[in-house]
VMD Tcl script that draws the C-alpha trace (Angstrom):
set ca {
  {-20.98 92.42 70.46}
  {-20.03 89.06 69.39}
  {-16.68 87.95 68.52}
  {-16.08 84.63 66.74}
  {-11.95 82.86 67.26}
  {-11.74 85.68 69.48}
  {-9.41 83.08 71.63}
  {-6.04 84.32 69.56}
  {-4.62 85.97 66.75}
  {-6.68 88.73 65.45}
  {-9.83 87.81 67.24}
  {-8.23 88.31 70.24}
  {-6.82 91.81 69.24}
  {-10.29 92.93 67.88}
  {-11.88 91.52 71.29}
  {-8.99 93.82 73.19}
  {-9.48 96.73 70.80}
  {-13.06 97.07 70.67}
  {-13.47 96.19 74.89}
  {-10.72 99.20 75.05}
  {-13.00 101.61 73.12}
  {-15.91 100.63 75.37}
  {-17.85 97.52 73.43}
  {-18.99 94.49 75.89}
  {-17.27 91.70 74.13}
  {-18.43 87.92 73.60}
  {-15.69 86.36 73.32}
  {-16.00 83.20 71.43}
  {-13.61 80.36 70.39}
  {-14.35 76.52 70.53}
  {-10.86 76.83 73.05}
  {-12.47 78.12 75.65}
  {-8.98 78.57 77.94}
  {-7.60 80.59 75.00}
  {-11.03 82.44 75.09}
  {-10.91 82.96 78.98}
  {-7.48 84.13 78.69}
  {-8.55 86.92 76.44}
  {-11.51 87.45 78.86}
  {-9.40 87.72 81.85}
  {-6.89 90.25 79.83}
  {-9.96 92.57 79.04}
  {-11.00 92.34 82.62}
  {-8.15 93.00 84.45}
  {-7.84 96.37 82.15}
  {-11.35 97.41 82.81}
  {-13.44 96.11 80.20}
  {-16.69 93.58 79.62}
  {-15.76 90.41 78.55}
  {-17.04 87.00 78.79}
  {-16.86 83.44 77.19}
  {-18.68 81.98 74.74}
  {-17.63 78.25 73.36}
  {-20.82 77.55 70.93}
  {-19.95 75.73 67.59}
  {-20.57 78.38 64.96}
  {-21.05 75.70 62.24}
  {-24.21 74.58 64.64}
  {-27.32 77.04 63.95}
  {-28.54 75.88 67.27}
  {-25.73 76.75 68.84}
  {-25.32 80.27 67.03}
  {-28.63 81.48 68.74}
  {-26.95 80.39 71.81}
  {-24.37 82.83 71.05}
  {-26.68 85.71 70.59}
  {-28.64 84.74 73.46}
  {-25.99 84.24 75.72}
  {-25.43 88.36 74.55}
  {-28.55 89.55 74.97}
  {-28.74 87.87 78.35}
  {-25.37 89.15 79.59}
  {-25.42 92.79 78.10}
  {-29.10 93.56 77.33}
  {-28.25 94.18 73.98}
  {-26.75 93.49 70.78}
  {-24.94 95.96 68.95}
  {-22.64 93.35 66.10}
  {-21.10 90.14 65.19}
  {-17.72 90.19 63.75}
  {-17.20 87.08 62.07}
  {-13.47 86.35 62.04}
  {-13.32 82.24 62.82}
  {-11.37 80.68 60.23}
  {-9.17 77.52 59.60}
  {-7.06 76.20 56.97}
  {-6.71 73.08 55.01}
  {-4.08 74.02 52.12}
  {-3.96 71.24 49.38}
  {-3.06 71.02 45.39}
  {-6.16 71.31 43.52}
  {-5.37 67.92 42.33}
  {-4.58 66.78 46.32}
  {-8.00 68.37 47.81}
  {-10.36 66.15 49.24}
  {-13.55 65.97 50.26}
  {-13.21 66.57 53.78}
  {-10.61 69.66 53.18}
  {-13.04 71.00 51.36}
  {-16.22 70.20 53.69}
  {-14.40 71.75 56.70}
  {-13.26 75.08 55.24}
  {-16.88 75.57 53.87}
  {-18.49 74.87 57.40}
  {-16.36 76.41 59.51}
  {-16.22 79.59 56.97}
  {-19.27 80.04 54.88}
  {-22.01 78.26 57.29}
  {-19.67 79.70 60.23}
  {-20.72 83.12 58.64}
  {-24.33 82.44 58.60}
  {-25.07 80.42 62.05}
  {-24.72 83.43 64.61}
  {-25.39 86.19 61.91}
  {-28.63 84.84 60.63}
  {-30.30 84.46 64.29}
  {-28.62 88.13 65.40}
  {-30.25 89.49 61.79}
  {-33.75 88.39 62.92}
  {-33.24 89.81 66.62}
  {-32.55 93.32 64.87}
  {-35.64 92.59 62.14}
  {-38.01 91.97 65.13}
  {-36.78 95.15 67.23}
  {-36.85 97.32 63.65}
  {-40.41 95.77 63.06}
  {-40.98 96.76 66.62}
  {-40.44 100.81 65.98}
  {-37.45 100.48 67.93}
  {-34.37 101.97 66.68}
  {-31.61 99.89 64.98}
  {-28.34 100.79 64.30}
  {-26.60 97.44 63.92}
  {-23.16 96.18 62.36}
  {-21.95 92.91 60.45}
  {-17.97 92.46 59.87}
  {-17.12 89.57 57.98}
  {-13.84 88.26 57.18}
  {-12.19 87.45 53.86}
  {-8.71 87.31 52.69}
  {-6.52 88.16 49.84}
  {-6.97 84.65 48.54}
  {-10.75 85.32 48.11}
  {-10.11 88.14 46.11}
  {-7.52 87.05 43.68}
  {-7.08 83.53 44.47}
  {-4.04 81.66 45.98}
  {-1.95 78.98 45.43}
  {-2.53 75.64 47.20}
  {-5.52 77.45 48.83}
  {-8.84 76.35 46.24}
  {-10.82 75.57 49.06}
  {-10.33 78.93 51.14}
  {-10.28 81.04 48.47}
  {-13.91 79.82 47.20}
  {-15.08 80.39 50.52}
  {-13.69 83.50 51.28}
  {-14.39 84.64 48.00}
  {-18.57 83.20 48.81}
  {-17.95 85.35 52.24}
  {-17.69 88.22 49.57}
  {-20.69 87.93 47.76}
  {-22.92 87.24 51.45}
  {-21.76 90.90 52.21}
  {-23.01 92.55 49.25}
  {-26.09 90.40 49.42}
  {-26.11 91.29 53.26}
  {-25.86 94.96 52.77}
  {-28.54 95.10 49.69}
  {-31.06 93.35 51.80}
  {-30.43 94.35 55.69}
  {-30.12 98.35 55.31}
  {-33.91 98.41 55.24}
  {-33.51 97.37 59.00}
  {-30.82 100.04 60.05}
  {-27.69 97.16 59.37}
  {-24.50 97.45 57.91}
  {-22.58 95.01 56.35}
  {-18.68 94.75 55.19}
  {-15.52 92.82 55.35}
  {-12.23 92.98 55.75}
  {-9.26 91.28 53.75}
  {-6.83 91.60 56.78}
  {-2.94 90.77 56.18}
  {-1.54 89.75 59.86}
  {0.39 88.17 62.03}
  {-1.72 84.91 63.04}
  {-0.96 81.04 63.86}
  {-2.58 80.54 60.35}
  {-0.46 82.66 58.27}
  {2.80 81.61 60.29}
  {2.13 78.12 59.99}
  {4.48 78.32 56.70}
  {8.14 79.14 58.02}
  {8.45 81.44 55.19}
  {5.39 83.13 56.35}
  {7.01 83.46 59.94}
  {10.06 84.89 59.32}
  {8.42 87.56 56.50}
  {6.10 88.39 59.43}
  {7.66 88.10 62.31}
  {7.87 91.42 64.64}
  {11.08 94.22 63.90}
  {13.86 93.41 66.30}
  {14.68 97.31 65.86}
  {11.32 97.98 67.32}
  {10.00 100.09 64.09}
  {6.41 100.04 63.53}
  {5.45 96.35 62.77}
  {3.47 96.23 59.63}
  {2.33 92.44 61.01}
  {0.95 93.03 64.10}
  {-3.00 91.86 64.28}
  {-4.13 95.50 66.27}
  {-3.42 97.60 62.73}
  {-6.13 95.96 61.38}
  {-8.15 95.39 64.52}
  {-8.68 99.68 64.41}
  {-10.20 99.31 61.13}
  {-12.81 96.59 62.51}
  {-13.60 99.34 65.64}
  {-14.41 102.34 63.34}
  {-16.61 99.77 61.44}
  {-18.31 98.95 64.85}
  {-18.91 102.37 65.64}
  {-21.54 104.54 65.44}
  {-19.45 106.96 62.80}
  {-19.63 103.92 59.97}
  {-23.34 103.94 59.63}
  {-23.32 105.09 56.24}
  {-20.99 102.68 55.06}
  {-21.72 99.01 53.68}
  {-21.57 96.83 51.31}
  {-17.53 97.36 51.12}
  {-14.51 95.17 51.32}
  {-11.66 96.95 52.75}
  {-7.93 95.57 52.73}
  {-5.71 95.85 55.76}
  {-2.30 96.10 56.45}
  {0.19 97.68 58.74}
  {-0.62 101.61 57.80}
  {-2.37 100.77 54.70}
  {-6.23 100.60 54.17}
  {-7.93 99.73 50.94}
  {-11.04 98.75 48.93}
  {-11.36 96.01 47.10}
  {-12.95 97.04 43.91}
  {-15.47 93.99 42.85}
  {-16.02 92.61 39.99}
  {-17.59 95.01 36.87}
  {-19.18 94.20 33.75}
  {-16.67 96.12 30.92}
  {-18.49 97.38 27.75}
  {-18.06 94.42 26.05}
  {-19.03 93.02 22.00}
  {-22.60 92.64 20.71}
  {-23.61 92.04 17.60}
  {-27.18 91.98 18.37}
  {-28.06 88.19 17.83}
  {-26.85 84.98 18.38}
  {-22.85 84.25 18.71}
  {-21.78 81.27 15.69}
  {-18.78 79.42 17.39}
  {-16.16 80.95 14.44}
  {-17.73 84.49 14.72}
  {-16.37 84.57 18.43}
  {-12.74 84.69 17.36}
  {-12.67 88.07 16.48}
  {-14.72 88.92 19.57}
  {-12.79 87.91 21.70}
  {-9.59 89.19 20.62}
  {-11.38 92.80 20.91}
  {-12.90 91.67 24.19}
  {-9.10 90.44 25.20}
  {-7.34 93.58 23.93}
  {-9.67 95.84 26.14}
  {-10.11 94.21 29.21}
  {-7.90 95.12 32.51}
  {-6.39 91.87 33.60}
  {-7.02 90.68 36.70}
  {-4.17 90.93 39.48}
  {-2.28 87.69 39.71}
  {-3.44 84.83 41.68}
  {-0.84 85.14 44.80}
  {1.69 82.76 44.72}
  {1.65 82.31 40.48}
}
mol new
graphics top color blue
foreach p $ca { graphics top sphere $p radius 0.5 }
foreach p [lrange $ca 0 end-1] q [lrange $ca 1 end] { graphics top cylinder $p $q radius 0.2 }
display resetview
């Protein structure tokens, strides 16, 4: 399977996780000493590991990836797509290259290895050959509800949410699965704020540590497995103990009165539209 910022935080604890329960990991990161530090871990503890440095904002370089996989292992089981950077700004701050990164690196970074392993698993399904394949994508909290400071991740983490519906709808024909994961842990990105740090940092008491990247790294294995083929299209939450689904967005009963809308006729509408709706949860940091 392939592995995208697998060279720390919780790549690096799904790459460990997943070799542990027996997957041959590639293990990529654009750092490739980070990424053949992770290698070397999964090694020395009896697992298949090896590096991978392609660009996953460079389509080219994504079928690298995959090929580089199929070379190595024979086969291709799943990409988890966890890669991700961040470049928090006011609304009213963001620019356009804060906003061109964050889409490339996580929308197109979604697509670029994903779309070429899709059409190796097409070609073996059109073949008659079994497929039993996996896609794990990787949102976040903000994508769901929004965040603070954070317009530009949360539209593309939210976009990463829609691709996996769209993924699942369209791929299950071909024996593939698709969900994500809204993980809450312990990473160099969400302990880049000092108050983010010291809310996360690890129990000096050595209790269970709700923080640590491996609780949700489980989650990712069972979604890898063999036991999850009935599942897609899902967003699950993850943290500590704690898993969850993200329910999506749902059309409510709504008002109709059967043709068109005159501007002043919507004021009553929409107080009964208002008075019935379930609100939203808060965007974080409001």
């Amino acid at each position: 399977m392939i592995i995208t910022g697998a060279g720390g935080g919780l790549g690096a604890a799904h790459a460990r996780i997943l070799a542990g329960q027996g997957a041959s990991v590639l293990v990529n990161d654009i750092n490739v000493a980070n990424a053949q530090a992770v290698v070397d871990e999964i090694l020395a503890a009896g697992g298949h590991a090896v590096v991978n440095q392609s660009d996953i904002t460079n389509y080219a370089q994504g079928l690298e990836a995959v090929e580089q996989a199929l070379d190595t292992y024979g086969a291709l089981h799943a990409v988890v797509n966890n890669a991700g950077i961040n470049r928090d700004r006011m609304f009213a701050s963001l620019e356009e290259a804060d906003w061109d990164a964050i889409m490339a690196v996580h929308l197109k970074g979604h697509f670029c290895i994903t779309s070429h392993a899709v059409k190796y698993w097409r070609d073996q399904h059109k073949a008659g050959q079994p497929v039993d394949a996996r896609i794990i994508n990787t949102t976040s909290g903000a994508g769901l509800q929004g965040s603070i400071g954070q317009s530009n991740y949360a539209a593309a983490k939210a976009g990463i949410c829609a691709l996996t519906l769209n993924q699942a709808a369209e791929l299950r024909r071909y024996g593939i699965t698709a969900n994500a994961i809204a993980p809450a842990a312990r990473t160099a990105m969400t302990t880049a704020v000092p108050v983010m740090a010291e809310r996360m940092a690890p129990p000096s008491d050595g209790s269970f540590d709700q923080f640590a990247p491996e609780n949700v790294s489980t989650l990712v294995a069972w979604l890898a497995a063999e036991r999850s083929s009935e599942v897609t299209g899902r967003v699950f939450e993850a943290e500590g103990g704690r898993i969850s689904i993200a329910d999506g967005w749902r059309t409510t009963a709504g008002v109709s009165k059967n043709s068109r809308w005159e501007p002043e006729q919507i004021d009553a509408a929409m107080v009964e539209l208002l008075a019935a709706e379930v609100p939203a949860q808060k965007v974080y940091g409001s």
